[in-house]
Backbone as JSON, one array per atom type, in Angstrom:
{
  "sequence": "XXXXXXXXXXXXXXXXXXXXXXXXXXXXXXXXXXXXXXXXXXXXXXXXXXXXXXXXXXXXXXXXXXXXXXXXXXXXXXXXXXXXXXXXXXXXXXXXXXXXXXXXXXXXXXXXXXXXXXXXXXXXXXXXXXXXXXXXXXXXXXXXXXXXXXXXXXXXXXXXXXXXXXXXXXXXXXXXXXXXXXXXXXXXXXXXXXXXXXXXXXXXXXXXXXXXXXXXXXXXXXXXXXXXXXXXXXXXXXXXXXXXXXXXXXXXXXXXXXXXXXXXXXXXXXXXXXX",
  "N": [[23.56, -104.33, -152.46], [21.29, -104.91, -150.75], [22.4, -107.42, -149.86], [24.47, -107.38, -149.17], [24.48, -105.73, -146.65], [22.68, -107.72, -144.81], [24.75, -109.69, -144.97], [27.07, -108.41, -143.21], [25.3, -107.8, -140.7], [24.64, -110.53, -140.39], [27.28, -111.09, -139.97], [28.03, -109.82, -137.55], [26.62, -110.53, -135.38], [27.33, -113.5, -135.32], [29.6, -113.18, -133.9], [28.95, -112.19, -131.4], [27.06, -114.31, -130.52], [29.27, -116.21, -130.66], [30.81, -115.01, -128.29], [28.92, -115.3, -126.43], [28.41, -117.78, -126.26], [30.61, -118.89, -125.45], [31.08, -118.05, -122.92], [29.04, -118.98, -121.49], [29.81, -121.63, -121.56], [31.78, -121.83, -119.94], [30.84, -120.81, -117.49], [28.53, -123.45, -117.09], [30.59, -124.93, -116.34], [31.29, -123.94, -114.12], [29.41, -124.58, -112.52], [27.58, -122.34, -113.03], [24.34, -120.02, -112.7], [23.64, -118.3, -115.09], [23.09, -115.32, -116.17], [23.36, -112.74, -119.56], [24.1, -109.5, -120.16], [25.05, -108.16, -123.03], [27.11, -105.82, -124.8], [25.22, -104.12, -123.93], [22.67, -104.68, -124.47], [19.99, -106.99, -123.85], [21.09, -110.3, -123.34], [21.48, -114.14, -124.3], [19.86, -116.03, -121.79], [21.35, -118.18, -119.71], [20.32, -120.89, -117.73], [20.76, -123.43, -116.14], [18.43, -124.72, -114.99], [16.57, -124.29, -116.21], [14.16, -125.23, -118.78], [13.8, -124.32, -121.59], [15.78, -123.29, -122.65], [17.54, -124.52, -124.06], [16.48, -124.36, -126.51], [16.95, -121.64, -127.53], [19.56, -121.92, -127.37], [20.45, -123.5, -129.2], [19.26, -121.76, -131.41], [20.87, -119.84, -131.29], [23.54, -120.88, -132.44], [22.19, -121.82, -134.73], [22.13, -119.4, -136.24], [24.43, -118.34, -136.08], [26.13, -120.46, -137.23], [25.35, -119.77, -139.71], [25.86, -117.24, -140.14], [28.72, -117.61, -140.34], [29.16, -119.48, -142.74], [28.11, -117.51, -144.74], [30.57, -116.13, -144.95], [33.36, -117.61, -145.5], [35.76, -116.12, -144.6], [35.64, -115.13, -142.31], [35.9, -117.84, -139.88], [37.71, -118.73, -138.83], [38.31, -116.43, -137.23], [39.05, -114.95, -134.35], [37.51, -113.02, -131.47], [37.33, -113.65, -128.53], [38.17, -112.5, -125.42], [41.7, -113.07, -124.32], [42.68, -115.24, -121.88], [42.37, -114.86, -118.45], [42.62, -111.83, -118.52], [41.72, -108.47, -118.96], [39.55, -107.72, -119.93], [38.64, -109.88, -120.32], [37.53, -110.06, -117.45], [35.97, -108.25, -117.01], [34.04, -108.86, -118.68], [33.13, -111.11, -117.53], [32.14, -109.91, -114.97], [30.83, -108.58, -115.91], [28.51, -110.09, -116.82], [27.36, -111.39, -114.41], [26.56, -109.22, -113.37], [24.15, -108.86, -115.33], [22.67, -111.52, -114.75], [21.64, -110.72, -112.52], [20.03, -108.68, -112.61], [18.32, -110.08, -114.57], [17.17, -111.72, -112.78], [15.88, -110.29, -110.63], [14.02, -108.43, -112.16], [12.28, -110.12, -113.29], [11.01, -110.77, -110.82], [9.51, -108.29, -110.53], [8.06, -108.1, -112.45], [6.22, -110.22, -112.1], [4.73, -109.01, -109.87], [5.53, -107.8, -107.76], [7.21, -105.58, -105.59], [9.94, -102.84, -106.85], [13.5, -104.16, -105.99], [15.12, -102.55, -105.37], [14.14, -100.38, -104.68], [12.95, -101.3, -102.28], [14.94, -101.64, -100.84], [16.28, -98.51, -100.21], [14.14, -97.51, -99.07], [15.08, -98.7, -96.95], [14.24, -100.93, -96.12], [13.91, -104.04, -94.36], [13.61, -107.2, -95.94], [12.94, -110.5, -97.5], [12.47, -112.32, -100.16], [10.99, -114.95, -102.57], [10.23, -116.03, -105.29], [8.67, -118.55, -107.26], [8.94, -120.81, -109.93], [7.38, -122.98, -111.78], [7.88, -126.25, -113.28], [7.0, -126.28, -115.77], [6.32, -124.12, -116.21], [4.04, -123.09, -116.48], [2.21, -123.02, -114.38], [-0.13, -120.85, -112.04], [1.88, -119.69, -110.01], [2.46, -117.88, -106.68], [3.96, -115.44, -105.18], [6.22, -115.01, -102.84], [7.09, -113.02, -99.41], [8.91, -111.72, -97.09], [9.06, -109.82, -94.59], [10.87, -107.99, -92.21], [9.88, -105.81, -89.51], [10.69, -102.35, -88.36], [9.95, -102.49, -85.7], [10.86, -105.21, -85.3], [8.83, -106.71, -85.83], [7.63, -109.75, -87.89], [6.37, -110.44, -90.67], [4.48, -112.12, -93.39], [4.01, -111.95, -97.03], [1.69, -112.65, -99.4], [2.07, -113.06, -102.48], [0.6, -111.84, -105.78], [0.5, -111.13, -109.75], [-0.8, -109.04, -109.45], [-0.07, -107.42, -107.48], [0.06, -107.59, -103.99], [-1.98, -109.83, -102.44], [-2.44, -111.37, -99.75], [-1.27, -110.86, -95.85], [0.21, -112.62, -93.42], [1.26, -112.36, -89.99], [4.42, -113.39, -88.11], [6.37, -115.93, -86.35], [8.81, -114.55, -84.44], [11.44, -115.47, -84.44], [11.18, -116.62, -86.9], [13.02, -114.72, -88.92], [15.45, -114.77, -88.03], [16.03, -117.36, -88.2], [15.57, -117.56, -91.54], [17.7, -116.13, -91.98], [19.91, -117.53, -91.1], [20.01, -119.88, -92.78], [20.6, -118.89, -95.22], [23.8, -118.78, -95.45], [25.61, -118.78, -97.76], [24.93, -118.02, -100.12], [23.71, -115.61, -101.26], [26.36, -114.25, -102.14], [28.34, -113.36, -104.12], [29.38, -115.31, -107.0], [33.23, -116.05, -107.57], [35.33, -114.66, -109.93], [36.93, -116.98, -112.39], [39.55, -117.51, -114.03], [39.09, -118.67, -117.64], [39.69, -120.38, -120.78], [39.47, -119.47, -123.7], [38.03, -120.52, -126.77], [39.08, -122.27, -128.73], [40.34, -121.62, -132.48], [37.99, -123.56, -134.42], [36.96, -125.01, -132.73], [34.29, -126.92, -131.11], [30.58, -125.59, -130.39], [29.92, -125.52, -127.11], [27.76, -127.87, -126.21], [24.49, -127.88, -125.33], [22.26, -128.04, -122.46], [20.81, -130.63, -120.7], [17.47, -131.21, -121.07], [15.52, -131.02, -118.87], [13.14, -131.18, -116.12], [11.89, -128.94, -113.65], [11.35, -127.36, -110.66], [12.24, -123.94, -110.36], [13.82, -121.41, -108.01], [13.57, -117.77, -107.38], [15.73, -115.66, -105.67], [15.59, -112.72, -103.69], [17.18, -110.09, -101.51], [16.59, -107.74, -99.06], [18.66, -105.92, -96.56], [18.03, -103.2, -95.66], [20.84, -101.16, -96.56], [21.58, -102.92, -97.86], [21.98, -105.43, -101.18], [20.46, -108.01, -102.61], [20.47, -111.16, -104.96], [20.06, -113.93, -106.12], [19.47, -117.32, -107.44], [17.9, -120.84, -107.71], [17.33, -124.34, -108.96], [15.75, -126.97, -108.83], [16.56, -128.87, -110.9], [19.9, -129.5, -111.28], [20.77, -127.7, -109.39], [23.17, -126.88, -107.13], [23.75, -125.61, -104.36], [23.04, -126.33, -101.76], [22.62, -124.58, -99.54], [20.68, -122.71, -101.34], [18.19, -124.67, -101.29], [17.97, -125.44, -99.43], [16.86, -122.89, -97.65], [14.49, -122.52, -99.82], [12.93, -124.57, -99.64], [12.1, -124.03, -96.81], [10.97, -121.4, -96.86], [8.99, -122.28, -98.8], [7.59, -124.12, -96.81], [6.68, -122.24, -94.19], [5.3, -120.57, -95.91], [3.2, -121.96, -96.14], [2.26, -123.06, -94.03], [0.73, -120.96, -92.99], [-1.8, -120.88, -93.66], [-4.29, -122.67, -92.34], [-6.19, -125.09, -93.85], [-4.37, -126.09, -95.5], [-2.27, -128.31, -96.07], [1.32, -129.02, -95.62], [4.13, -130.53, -97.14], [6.71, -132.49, -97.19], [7.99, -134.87, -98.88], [6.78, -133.38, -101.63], [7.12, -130.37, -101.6], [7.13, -127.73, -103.14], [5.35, -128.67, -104.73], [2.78, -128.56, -103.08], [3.23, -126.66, -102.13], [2.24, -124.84, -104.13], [-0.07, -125.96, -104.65], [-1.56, -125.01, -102.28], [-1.18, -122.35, -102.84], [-2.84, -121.78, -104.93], [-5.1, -120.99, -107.4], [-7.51, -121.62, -107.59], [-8.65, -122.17, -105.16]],
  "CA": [[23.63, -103.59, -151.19], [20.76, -105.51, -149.2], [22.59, -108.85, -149.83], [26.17, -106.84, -148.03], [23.94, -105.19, -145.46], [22.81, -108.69, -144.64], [25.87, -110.73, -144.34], [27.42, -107.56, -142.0], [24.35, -108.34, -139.68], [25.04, -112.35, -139.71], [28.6, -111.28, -139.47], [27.86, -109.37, -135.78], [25.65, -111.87, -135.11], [27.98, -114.54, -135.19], [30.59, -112.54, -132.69], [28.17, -111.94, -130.26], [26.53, -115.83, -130.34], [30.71, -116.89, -130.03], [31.23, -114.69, -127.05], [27.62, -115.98, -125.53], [28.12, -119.22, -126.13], [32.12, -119.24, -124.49], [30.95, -117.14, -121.62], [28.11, -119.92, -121.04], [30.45, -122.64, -121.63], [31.92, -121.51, -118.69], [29.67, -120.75, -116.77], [28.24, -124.75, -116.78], [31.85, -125.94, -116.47], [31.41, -123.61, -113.1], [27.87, -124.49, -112.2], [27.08, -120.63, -112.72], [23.44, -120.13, -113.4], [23.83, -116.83, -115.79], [22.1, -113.95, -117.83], [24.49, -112.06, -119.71], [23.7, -108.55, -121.38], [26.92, -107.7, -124.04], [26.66, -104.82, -125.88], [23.77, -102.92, -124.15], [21.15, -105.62, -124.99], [19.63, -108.74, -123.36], [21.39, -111.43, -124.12], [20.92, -115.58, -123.8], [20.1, -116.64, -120.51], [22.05, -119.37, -119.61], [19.89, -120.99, -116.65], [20.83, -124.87, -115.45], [17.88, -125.08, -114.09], [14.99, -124.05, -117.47], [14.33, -126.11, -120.21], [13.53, -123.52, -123.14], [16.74, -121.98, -122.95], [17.93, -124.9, -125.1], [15.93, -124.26, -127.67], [17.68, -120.89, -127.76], [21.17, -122.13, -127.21], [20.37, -123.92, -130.99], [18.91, -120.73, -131.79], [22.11, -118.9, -131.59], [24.46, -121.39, -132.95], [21.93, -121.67, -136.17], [22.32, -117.78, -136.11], [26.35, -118.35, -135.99], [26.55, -120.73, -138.26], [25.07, -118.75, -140.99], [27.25, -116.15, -140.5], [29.88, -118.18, -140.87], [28.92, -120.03, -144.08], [27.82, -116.68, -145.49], [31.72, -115.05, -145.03], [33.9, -118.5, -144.6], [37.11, -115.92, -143.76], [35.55, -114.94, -140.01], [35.89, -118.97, -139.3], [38.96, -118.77, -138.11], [38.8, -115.29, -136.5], [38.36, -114.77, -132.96], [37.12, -111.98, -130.38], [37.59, -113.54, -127.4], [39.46, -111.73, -124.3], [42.47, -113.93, -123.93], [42.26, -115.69, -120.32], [43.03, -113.83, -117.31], [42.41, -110.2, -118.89], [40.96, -107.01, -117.8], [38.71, -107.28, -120.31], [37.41, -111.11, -120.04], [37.05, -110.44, -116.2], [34.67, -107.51, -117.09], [33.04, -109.66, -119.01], [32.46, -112.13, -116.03], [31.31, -109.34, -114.1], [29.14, -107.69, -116.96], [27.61, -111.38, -117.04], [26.69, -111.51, -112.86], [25.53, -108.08, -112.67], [23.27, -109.32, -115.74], [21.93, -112.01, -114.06], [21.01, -110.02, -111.33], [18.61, -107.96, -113.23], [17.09, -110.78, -114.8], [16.14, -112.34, -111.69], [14.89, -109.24, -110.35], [12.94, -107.83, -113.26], [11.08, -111.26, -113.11], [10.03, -110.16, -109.72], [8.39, -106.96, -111.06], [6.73, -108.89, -113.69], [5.06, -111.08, -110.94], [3.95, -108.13, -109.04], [6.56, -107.05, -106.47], [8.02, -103.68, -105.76], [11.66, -103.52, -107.17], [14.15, -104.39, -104.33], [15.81, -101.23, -105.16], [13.17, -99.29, -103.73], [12.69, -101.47, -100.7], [16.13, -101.01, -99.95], [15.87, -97.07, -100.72], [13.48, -97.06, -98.1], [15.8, -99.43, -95.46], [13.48, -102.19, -96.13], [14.33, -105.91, -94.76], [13.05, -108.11, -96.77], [13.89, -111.81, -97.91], [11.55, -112.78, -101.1], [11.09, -115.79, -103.21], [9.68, -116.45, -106.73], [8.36, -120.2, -107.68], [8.66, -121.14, -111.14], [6.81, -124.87, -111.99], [8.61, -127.14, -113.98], [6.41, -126.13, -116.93], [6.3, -123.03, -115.92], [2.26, -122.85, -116.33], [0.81, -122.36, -112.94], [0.25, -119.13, -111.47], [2.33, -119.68, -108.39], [2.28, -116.83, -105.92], [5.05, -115.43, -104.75], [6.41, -114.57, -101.48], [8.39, -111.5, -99.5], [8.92, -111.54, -95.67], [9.62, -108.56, -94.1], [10.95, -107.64, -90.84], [9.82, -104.72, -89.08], [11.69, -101.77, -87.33], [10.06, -103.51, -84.02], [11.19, -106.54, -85.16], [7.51, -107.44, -85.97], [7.97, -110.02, -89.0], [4.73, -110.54, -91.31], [4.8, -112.8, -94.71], [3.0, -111.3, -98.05], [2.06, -113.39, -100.12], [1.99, -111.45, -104.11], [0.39, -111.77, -107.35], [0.82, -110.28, -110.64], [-1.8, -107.88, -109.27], [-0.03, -107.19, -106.49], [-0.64, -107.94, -102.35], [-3.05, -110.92, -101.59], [-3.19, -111.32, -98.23], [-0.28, -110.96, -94.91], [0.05, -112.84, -92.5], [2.25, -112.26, -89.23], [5.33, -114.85, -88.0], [7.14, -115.4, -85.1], [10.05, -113.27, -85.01], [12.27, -116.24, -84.9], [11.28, -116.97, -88.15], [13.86, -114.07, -89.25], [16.72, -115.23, -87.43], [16.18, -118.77, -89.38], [15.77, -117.6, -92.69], [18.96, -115.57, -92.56], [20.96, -118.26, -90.78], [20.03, -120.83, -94.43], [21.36, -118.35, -96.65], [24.91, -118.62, -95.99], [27.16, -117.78, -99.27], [23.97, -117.69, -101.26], [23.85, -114.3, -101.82], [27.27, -114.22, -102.5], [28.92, -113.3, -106.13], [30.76, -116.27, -107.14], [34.25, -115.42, -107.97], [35.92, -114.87, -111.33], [37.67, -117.89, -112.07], [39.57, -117.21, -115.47], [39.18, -119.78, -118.21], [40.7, -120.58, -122.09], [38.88, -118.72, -124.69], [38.0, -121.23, -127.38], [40.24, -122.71, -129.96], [39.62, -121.55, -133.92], [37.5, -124.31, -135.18], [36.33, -125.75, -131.7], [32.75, -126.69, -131.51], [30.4, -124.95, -129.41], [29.48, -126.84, -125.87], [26.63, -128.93, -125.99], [23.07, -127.57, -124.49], [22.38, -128.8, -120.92], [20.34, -131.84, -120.95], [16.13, -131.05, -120.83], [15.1, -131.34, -117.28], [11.85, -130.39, -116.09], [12.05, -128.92, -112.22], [11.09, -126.91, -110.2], [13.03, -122.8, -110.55], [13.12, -120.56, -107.53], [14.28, -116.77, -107.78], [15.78, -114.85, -104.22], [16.29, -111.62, -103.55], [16.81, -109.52, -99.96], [17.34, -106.16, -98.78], [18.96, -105.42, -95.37], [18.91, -102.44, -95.13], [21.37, -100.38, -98.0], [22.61, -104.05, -99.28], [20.99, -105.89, -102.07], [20.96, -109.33, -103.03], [19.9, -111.86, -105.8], [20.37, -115.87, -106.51], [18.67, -118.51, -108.29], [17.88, -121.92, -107.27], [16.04, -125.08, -108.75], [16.01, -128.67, -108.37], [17.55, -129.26, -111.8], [21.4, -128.73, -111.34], [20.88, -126.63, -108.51], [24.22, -127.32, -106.55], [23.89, -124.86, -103.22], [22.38, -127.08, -100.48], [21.71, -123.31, -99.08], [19.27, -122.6, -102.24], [17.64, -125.67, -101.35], [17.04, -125.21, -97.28], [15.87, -121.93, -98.49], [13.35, -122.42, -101.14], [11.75, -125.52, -98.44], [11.45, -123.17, -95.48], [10.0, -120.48, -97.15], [7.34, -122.95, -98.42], [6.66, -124.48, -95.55], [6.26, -120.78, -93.49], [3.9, -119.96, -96.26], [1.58, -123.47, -96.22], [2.0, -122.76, -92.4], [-0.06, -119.79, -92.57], [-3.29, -121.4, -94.17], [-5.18, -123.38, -91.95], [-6.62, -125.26, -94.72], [-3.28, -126.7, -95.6], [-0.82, -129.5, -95.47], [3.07, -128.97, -96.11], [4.39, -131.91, -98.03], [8.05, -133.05, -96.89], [8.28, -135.19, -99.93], [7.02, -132.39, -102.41], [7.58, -129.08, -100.66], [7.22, -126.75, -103.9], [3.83, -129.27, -105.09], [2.39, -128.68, -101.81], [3.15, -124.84, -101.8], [1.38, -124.66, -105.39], [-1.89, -126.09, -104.21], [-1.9, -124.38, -101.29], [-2.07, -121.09, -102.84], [-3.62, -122.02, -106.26], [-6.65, -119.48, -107.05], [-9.12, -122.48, -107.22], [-9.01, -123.06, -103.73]],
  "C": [[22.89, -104.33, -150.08], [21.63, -107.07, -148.93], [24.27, -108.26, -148.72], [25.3, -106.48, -147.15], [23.53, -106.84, -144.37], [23.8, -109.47, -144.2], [26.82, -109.88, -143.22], [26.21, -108.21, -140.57], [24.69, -109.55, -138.98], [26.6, -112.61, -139.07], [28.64, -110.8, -137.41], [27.34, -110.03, -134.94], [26.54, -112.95, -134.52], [28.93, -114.37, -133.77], [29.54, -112.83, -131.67], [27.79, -113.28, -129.77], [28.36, -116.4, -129.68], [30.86, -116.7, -128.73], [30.36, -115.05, -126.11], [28.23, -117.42, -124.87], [29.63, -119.42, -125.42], [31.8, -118.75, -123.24], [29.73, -119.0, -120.95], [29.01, -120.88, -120.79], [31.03, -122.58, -119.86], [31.43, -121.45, -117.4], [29.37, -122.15, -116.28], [29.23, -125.28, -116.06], [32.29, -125.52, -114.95], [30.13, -123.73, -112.18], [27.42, -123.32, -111.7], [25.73, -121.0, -113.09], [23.53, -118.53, -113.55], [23.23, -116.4, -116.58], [23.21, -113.38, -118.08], [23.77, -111.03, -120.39], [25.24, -108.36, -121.51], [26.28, -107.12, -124.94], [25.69, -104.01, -125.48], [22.75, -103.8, -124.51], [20.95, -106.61, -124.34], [20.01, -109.85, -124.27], [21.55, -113.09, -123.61], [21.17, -115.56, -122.43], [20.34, -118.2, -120.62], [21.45, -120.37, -117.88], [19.8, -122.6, -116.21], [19.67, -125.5, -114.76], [15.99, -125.28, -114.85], [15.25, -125.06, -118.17], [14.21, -125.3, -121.09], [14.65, -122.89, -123.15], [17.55, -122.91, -124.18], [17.69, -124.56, -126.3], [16.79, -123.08, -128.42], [18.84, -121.08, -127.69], [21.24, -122.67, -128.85], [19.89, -122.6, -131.72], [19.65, -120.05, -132.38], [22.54, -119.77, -132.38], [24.07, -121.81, -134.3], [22.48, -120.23, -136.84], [23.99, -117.38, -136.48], [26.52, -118.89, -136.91], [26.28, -120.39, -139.76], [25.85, -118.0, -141.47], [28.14, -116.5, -141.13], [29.9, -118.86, -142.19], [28.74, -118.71, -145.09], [29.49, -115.92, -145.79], [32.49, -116.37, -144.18], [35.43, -117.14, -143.99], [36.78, -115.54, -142.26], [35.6, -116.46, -139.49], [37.04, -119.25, -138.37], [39.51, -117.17, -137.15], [37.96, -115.05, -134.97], [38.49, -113.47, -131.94], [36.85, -112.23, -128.78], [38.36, -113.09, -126.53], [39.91, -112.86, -124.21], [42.27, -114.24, -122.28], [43.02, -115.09, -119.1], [43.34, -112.47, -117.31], [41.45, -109.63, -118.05], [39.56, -107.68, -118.83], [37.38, -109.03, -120.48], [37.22, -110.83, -118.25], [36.03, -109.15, -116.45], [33.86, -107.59, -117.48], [32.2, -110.07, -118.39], [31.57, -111.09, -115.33], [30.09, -108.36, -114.71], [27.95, -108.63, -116.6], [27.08, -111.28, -115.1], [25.81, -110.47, -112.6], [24.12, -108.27, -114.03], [21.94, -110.08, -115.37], [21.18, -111.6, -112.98], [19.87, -109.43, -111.8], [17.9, -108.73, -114.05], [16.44, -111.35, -114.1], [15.29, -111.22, -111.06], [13.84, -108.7, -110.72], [11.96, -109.11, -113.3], [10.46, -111.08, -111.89], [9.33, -109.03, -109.98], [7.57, -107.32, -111.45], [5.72, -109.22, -113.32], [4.67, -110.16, -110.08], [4.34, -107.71, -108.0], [7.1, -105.72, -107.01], [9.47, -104.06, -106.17], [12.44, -103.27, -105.84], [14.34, -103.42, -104.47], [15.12, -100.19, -104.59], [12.89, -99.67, -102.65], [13.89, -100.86, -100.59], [16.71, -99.19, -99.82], [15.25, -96.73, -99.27], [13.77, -97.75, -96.34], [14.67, -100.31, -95.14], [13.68, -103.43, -95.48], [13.5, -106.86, -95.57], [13.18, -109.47, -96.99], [11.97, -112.24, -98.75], [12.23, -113.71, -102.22], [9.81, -115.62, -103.93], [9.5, -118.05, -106.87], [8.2, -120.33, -108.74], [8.27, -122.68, -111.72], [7.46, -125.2, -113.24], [7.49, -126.99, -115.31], [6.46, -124.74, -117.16], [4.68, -122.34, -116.81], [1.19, -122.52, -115.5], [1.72, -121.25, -112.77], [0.63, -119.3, -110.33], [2.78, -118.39, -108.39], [3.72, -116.67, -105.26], [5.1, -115.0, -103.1], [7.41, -113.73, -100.77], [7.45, -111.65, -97.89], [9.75, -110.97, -95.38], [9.52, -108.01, -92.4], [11.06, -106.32, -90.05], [10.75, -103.94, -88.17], [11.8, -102.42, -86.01], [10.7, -104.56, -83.9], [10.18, -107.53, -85.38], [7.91, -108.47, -87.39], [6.5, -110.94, -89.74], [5.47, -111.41, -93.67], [3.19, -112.35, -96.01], [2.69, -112.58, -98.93], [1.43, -112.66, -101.44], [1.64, -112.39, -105.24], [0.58, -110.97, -108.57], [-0.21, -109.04, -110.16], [-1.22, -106.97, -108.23], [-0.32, -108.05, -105.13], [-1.56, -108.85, -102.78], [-2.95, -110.76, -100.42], [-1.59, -111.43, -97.39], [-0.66, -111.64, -93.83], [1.4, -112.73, -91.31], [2.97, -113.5, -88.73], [5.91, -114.39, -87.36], [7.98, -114.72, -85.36], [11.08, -114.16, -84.96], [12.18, -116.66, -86.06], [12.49, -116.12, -88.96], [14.79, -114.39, -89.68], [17.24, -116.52, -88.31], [16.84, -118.4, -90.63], [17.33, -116.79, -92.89], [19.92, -116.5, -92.12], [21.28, -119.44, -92.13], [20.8, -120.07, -95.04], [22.42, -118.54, -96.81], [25.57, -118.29, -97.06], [26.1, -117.75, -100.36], [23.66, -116.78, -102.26], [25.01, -113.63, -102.35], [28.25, -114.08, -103.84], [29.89, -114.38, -106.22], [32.03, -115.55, -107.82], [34.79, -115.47, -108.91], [36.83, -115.79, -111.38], [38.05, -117.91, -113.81], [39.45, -118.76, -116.31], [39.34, -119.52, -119.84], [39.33, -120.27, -123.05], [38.82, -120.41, -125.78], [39.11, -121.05, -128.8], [39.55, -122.72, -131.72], [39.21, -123.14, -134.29], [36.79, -125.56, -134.07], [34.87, -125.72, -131.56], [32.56, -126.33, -130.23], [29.73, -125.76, -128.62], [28.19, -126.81, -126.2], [25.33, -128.27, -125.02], [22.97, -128.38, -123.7], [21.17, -129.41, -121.29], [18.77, -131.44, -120.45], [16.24, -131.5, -119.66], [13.57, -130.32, -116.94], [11.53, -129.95, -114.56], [11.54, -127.76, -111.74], [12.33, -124.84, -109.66], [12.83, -121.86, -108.9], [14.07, -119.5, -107.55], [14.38, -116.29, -106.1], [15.78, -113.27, -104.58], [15.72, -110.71, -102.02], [17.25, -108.07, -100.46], [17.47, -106.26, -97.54], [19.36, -104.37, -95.13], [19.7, -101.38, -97.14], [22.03, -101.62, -99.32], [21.51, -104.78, -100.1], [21.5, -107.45, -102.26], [20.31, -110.57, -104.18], [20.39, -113.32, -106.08], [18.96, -116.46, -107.14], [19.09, -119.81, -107.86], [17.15, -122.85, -107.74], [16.52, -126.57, -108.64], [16.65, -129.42, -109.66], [18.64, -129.11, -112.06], [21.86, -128.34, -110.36], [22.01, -127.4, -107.57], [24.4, -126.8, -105.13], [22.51, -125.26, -102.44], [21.57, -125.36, -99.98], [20.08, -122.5, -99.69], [18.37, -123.65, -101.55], [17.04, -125.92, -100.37], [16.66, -124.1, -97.46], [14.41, -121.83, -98.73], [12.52, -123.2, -99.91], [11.31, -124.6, -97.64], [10.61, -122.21, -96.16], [8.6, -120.94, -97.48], [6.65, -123.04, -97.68], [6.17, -123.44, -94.7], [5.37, -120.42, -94.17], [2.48, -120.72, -96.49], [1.15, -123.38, -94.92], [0.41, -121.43, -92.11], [-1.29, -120.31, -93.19], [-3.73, -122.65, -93.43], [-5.45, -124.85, -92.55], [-5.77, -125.98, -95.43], [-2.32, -127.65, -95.29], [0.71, -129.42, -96.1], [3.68, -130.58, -96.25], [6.15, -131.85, -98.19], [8.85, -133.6, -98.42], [7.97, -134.39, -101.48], [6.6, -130.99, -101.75], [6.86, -128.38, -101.92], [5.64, -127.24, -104.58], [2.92, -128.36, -104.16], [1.89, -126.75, -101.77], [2.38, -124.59, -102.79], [0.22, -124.64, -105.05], [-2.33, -125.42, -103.52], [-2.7, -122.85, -101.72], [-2.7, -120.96, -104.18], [-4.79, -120.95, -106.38], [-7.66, -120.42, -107.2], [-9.02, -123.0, -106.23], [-9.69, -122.08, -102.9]]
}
């Protein structure tokens, strides 16, 4: 009984890792950077831009191939939505609105309010996350918010919460929303070919060690979320982004120099807690 209870497990197992790992496939082959939950559960983040997610991309496909050795007749059986279905494009869009809440919920973590409550309360907002290419320093995050007056003031946040605000011209606003262009934007379902019985599963994206940054706005009743880092990262808009916001927040310290050639270095030191 525990040895059948068992190979049922590796058998669900295996499904789930298939449909991961084709959904991802995809994904790369679209330079998506994606979280997917399937089934009601957190499942692999697929992020072009981390290094430990490899580790887990072998993770699964040890996890799969078990299964499969344990019960060779599922080798040849497949659960993918055929291409251009209802039910692989609800996939796609299970997988975006995924990602969304993993970038978000990593802003909680780090000590921000959830957007959904700024925007609740007709918030503007425009906040960035910094994740270091090791992802070991405590970089501080940041959330600039533009007042009913139009007053616009930059927070800068720790896992504790608030550190310190400082106020910014009010053209600073106008800027940061003119970068974003299609940033915030849901890329569009673009169907693609379910894998072929006995096709191997794509290849883990190549270690890179860079620099991650997480968005997310509120204007108001709309919401918004992206991801951006210097490994992969393909949207020039992420990229004039992530700089400005640095530089606006190295701007505000005195005490500081903003660094052209490392922008995201620069912003680290700046607000480091041994300084």
């Amino acid at each position: 009984m525990i040895v059948s209870n068992l190979l049922h497990m590796l058998r669900v197992a295996a499904t789930a890792c298939e449909d991961r790992l084709a959904i991802a496939s995809q994904g790369r082959r679209d330079g998506e950077i994606a979280a997917y939950k399937l089934s009601g559960q957190d499942a692999w983040h697929v992020d072009l831009n981390a290094t430990a997610d490899s580790n887990e991309d072998g993770a699964l496909r040890f996890l799969a191939i078990l299964a499969l050795l344990a019960s060779p007749g599922t080798a040849h059986r497949s659960n993918h939505p055929p291409k251009g279905s209802t039910e692989q494009r609800a996939l796609f869009e299970k997988g975006q609105a995924g990602q969304s809440d993993f970038e978000q919920r990593l802003f909680v973590e780090a000590g921000f309010t959830p957007l959904a409550d700024m925007a609740s309360e007709k918030r503007a907002v425009i906040r960035a996350l910094f994740e270091s290419p090791y992802r070991m320093l405590p970089v501080s995050g940041v959330e600039i918010e533009r007042g009913a007056g139009g007053s616009v003031t930059l927070t800068m946040i720790g896992r504790a919460g608030p550190i310190a605000s400082s106020p910014l011209p009010t053209s600073t606003w106008s800027r940061l929303i003119g970068m974003q262009a299609d940033l915030f934007e849901p890329r569009p379902y673009v169907p693609w070919d379910p894998p072929q019985a006995g096709e191997k599963p794509p290849a883990p994206p190549p270690i890179c060690h860079g620099w991650t940054i997480r968005f997310g706005k509120s204007d108001g009743p709309g919401l918004g979320s992206a991801s951006w880092g210097t490994c992969g990262g393909d949207a020039q808009s992420g990229a004039d982004l992530a700089r400005e916001i640095a530089k606006v927040a190295v701007a505000t310290r005195p005490d500081c120099r903003f660094s052209t050639t490392d922008p995201f270095g620069s912003f680290s030191e700046c607000f480091s807690p041994h300084r």
